[in-house]
C-alpha positions as CSV (number, residue, x, y, z in Angstrom):
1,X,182.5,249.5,117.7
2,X,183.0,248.3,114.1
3,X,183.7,245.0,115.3
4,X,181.0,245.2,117.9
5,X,178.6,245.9,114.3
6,X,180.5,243.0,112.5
7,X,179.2,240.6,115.4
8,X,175.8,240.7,113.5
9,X,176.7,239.0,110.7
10,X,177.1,236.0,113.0
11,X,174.0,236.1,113.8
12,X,171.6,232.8,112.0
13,X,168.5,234.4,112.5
14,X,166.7,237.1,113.6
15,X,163.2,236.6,114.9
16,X,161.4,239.6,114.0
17,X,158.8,238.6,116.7
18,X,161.7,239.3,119.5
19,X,163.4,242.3,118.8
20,X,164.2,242.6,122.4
21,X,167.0,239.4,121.8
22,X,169.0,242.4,120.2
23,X,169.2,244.8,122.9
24,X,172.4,243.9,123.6
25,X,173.5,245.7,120.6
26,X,171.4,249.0,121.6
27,X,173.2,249.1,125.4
28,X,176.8,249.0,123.2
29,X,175.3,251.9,121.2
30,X,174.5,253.8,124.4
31,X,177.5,252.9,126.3
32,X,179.8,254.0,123.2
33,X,177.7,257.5,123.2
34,X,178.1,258.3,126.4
35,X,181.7,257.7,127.0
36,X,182.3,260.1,123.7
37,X,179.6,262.4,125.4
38,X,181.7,261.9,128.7
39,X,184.9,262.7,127.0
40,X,183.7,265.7,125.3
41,X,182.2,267.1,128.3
42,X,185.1,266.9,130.2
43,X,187.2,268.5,127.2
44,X,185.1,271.6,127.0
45,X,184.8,272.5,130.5
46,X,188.2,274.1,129.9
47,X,187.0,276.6,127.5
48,X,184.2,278.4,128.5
49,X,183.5,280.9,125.8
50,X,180.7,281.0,123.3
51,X,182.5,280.3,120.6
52,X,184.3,277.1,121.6
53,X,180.6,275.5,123.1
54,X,179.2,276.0,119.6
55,X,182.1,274.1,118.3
56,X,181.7,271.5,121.2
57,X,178.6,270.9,120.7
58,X,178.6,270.9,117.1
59,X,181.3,267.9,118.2
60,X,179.4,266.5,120.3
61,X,176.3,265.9,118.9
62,X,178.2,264.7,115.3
63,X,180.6,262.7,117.7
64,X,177.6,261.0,120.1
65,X,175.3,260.1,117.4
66,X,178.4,258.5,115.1
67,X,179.2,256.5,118.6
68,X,175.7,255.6,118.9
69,X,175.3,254.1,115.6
70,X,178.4,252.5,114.5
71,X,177.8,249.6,117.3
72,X,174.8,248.4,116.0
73,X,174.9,248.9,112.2
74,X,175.7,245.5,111.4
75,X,172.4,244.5,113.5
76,X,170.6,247.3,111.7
77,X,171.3,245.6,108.2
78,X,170.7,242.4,109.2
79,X,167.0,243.0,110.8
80,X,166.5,245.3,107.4
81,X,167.4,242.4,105.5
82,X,165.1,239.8,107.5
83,X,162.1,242.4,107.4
84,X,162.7,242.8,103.4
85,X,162.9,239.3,102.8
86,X,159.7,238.4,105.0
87,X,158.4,240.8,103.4
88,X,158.7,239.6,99.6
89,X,157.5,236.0,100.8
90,X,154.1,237.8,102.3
91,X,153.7,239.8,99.0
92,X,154.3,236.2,96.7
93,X,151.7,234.7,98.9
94,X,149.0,237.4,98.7
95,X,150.0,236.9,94.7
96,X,149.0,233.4,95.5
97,X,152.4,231.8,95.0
98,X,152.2,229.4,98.2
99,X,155.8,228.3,98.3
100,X,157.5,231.0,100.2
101,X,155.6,231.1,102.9
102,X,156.9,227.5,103.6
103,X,160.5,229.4,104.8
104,X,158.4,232.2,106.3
105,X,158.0,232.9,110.2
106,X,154.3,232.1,109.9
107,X,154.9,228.5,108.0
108,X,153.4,226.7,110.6
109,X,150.4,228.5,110.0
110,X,150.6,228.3,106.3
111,X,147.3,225.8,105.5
112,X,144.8,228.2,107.8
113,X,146.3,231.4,106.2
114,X,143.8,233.8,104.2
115,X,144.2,236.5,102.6
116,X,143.3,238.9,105.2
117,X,145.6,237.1,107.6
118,X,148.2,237.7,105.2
119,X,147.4,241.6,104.5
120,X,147.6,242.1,108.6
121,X,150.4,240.5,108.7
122,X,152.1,242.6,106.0
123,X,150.8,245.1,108.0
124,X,152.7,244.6,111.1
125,X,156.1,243.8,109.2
126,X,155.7,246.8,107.6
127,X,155.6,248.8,111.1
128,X,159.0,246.7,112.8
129,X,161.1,249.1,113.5
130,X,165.1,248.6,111.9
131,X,167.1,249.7,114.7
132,X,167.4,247.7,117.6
133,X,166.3,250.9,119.7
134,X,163.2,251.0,121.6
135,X,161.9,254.8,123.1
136,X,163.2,254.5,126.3
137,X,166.8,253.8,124.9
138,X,166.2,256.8,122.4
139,X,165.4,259.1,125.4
140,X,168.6,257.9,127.5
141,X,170.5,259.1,124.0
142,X,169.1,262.1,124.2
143,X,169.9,262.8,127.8
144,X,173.0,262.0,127.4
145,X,173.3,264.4,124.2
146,X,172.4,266.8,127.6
147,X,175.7,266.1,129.7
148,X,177.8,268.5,127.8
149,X,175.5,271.2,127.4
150,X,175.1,270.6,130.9
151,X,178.9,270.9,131.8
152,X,179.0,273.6,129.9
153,X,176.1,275.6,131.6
154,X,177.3,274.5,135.0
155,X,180.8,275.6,134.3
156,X,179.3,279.2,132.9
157,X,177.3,279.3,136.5
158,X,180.1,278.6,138.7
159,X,182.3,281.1,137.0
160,X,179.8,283.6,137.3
161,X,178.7,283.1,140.5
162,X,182.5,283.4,142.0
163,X,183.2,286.5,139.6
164,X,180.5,287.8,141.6
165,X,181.4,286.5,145.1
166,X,185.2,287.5,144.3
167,X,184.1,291.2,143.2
């Protein structure tokens, strides 16, 4: 996974317009999550009692949400930095320093720019998100975060229901 998050940095650009080019960092996340969630699930259907879920899941959550973020750290810092840095150009602009937007995303735009062009666009950098995780990709994490309490429920049924078959 670290060197999964290490492949950002060899990345030449991010285009903050395009998050989507990124998702294959996201599916890594997921993938690494579930296989700990997997794992973990399978470990704790041995051990049925109270006691041991709370520590499972205590595991399980710290476990699947470490799994889900170590994978795409590296892209997480990189977008940061691209977002920061866009940013800084867009706030020397509305200053009225006119160089930076010449590297900016918008550069090709920069002789029809206005000031209110430039305040909506600081506007919508400030509201990228960081993470290359969209809600839908969120809600799978959280499903998944579901397979062990799951397990764990559906092992608790099935031994009930034959302790009360067998009596």
């Amino acid at each position: 996974a670290r060197r999964f998050s290490d492949l950002a940095g060899e990345i030449r650009s991010i285009d903050l317009f395009d998050l989507q080019k990124l998702d294959p960092f996201a599916r890594q996340g997921l993938r690494s999550a579930l296989l700990w969630l997997l794992l973990i699930s399978l470990f704790s259907v041995n051990a049925l009692d109270l006691a041991w879920f709370s520590g499972t899941a205590a595991i399980a959550l710290a476990g699947g949400t470490a799994a889900l973020l170590l994978p795409v750290r590296g892209i997480h810092l990189r977008i940061r930095q691209t977002k920061r840095a866009e940013l800084e150009r867009v706030h020397a602009a509305i200053r009225g320093d006119s160089g930076p937007i010449s590297g900016s995303l918008i550069s090709g735009h920069a002789a029809s720019l206005r000031l209110s062009d430039l305040l909506a666009y600081r506007k919508f950098l400030e509201s990228l998100r960081e993470w290359p995780f969209d809600a839908p990709a969120m809600l799978r994490f959280t499903l998944y975060l579901a397979i062990p309490l799951g397990s764990w429920l559906g092992g608790a049924f099935v031994e009930r229901l034959l302790g009360a078959a067998l009596d």
